[in-house]
N, C-alpha and C positions, 0 to 999 in steps of 0.2 A: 712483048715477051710472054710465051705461053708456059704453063707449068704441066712437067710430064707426068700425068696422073698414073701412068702403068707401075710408076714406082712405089706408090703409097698401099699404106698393107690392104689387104680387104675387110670393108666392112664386118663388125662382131654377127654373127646371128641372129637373127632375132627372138626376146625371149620368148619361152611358152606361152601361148596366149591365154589369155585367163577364163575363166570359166562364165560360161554365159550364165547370165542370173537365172536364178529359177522362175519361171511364173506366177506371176501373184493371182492367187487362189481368187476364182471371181463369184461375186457374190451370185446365190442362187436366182435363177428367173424362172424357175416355175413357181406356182401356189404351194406346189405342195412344199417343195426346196425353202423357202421362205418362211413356211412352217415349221418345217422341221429346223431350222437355225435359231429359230424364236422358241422355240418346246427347249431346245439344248443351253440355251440361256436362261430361260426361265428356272430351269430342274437346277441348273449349277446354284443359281442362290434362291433358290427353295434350300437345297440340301445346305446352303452355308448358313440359313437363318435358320434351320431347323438343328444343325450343330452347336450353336452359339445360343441356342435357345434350353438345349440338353446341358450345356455347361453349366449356365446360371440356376437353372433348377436345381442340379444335381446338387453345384454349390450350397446353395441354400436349404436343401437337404440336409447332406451332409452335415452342417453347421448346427440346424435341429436337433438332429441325431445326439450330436455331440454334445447340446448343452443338455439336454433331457437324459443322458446316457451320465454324465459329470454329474449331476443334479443327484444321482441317486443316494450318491455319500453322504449330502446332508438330510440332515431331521430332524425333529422333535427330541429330545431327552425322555424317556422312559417317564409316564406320569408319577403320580403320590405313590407311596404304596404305605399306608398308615401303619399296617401290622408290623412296618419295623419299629425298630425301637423294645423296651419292655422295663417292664417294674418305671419309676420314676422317671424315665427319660421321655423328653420333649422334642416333637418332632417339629424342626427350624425349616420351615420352605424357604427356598432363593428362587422364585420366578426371574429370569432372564427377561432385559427389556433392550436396553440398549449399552451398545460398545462406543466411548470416545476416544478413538483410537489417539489425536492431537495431544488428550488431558492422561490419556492414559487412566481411565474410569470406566468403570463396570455397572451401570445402574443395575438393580435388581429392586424385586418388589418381596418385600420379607411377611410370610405370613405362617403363626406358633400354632401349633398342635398340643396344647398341654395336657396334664393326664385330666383323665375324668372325674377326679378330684377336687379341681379347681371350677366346675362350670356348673349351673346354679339347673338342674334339669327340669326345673316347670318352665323355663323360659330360654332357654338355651344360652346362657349369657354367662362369661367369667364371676363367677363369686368369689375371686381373687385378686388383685394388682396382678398382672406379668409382667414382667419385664424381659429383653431381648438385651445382652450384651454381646456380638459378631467378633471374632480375633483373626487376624487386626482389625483393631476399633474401626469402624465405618465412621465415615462423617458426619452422621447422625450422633453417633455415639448408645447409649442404650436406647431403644428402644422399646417404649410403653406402651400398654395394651389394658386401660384402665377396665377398673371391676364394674359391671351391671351391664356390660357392653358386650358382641358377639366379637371376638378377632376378627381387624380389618386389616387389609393390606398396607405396608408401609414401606413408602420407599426411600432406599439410600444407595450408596456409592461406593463400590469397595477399589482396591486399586489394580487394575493390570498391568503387568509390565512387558513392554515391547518396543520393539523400535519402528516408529512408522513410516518414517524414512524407507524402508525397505518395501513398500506396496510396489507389485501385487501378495509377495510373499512374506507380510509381512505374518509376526507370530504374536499371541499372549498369555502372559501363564498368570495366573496367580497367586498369593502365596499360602500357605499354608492355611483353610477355613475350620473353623469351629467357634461352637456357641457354648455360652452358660446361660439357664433361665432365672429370675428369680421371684419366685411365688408369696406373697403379702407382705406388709408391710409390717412398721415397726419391728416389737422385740421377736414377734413370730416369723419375720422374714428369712423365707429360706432359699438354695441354692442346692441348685440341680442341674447336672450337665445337660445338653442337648446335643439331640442326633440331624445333621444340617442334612438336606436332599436340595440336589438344586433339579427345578423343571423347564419348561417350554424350550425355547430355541431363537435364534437372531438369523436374521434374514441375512445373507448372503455367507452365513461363517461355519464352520464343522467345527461343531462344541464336543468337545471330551471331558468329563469328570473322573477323578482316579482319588481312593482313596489310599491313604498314609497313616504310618505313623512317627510318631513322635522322631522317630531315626529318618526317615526321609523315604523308605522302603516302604512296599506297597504293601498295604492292610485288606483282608479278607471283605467281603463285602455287608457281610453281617457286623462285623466290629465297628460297635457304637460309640467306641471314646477314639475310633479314629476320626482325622482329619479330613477333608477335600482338599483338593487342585481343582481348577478351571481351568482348562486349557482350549483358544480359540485361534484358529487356523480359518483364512479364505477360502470360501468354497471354490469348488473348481468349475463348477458352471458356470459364475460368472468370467473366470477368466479368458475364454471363447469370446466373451462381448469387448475384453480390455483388450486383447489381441487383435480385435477386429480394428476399432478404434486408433489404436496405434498404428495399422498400417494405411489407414487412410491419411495420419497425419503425416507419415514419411512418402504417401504417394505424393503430397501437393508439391514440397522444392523440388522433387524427381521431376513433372511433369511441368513445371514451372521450367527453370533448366533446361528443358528436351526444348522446349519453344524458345525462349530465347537466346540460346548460344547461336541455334543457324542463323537468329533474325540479325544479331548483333556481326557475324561476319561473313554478311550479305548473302548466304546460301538460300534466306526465305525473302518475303517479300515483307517488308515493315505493314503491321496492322496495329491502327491503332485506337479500336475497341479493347485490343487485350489488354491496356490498361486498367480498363475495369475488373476483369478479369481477375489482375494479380493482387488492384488491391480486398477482391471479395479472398481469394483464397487467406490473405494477408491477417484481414480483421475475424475468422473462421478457426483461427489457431484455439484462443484462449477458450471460446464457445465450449470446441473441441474437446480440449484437455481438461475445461473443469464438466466435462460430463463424464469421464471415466469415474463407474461404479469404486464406492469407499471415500471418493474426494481424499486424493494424498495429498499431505501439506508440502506445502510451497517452497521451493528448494530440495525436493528429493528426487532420488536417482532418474527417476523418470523425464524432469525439468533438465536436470544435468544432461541426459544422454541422448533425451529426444527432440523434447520440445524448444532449448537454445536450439541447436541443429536445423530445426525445421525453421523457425524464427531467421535463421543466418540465412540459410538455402532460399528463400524465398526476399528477403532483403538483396541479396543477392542478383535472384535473377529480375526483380524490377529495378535494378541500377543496370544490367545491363538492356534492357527495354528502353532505359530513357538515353543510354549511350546510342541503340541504335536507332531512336527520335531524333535525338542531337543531325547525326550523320547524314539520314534521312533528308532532314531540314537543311543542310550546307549541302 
């Protein structure tokens, strides 16, 4: 039995036929053509490494700029100027040495300028007892400065107050400074105010002195029964290097991370020297973060907001590493 094909519908069209591929471009055969393909490869990373070479200069430029530019606001304190003071008043140097930002302590080196009364002029030497009493009382407490002796430096501790928890911004003020001297001993011993000047400067901080008085208002700069402030504030040059520092710490679990999430689901290929790898960035933490200029004590914001963070992000991504070891291995 045969089947009548005149009945069955006709064949669909055929579709449009597709497009013949284009020709793959064939490599040059002459000298010169093979030149010139190699000059056009050459020049492309010439110009990428001469890019990438403009960046990191520029970078580092820049970064210059900026610490040397930030730098400018800090300084020295205006030196001695002896001719202040007048009639009986004693002029109280505070040489600035060091800030304990933890103890919250102001070292300073104290050295008296008494009147020319008290000093023995064939030999340049106190023909007097001095004594130095600082308000608030220093930790020293008064401070003496025996007779047949030239004024030598002494040093003590006054107190700052600040929170240092808050580095890099953190603040300190002090409280209210002033001196009384007091010239010989026994029944002839007498008392005389003194006129405090603080000088030099602390490495990495913007010092400000302001004087007061008794109200809390600011006093004329000549006015010798006013009081001092010390006020220290982080210089801003160095915070260019803390900011540096920080972003190298948030680069390691970023880049930690970026490598093992593909390895862990299967996108990359399992390696595994990168173990070394994760725990060099691992043990580089702590290095890290006690190199940040000031050393901020342990448990402040910085530990809080960066360093657990980077700690986890990097714990992190060497448990996924030995997940994708595990898998690897079965």
């Amino acid at each position: 039995m045969t089947t009548d094909t005149s009945q069955l519908p006709p064949p669909p069209p055929p579709d449009d036929e597709a497009p013949a591929p284009e020709p793959e471009e064939e490599p040059p055969t002459t000298r010169f053509g093979r030149f010139q393909a190699a000059f056009n490869r050459r020049k492309r990373n010439v110009l990428i490494a001469v890019g990438v070479m403009v960046v990191v200069v520029g970078a580092y430029a820049l970064s210059l700029f900026a610490v040397h530019y930030l730098q400018r606001s800090a300084g020295p304190l205006p030196p001695l100027d002896l001719s202040e003071g007048a009639g009986n008043y004693t002029i109280v140097q505070l040489r600035l040495d060091e800030l304990k930002t933890s103890a919250n302590r102001l070292t300073v080196d104290v050295l008296v300028y008494p009147p020319d009364s008290t000093y023995d002029k064939r030999f340049d030497v106190l023909a007097k007892d001095v004594a130095v009493r600082l308000y608030p009382t220093s930790d020293l407490g008064d401070l003496v400065f025996p007779i047949g002796k030239a004024p030598a430096q002494v040093q003590t501790k006054i107190e700052a107050h600040g929170d240092p928890g808050n580095w890099p911004f953190d603040k300190y003020t002090t409280e209210k400074i002033s001196a009384d001297t007091f010239i010989g001993t026994g029944d002839g011993r007498r008392k005389y105010p003194g006129r405090v000047e603080v000088t030099g400067s602390l490495e990495g901080w913007d010092v400000g002195v302001s004087r007061v008085n008794d109200n809390g208002d600011a006093a004329p700069a000549g006015d010798d029964d006013a009081s001092l402030v010390i006020t220290l504030k982080r210089a801003k040059g160095p915070l260019v290097f803390d900011l540096a520092i920080i972003a190298v710490l948030i680069a390691l679990p970023t880049l930690a991370l970026w490598v093992a999430i593909p390895m862990v689901l299967g996108r990359r290929k399992f390696v595994p020297p990168f173990g070394t790898w994760y725990a060099a960035m691992l043990f580089a933490v702590v290095p890290l973060r006690n190199f940040l200029p000031g050393s901020p004590p342990a448990g402040s914001w910085i530990d809080q907001a960066v360093v657990q963070w980077v700690l986890i992000g990097l714990g992190t991504a060497m448990t996924l590493y030995i997940i994708a070891w595990v898998r690897q291995g079965d």
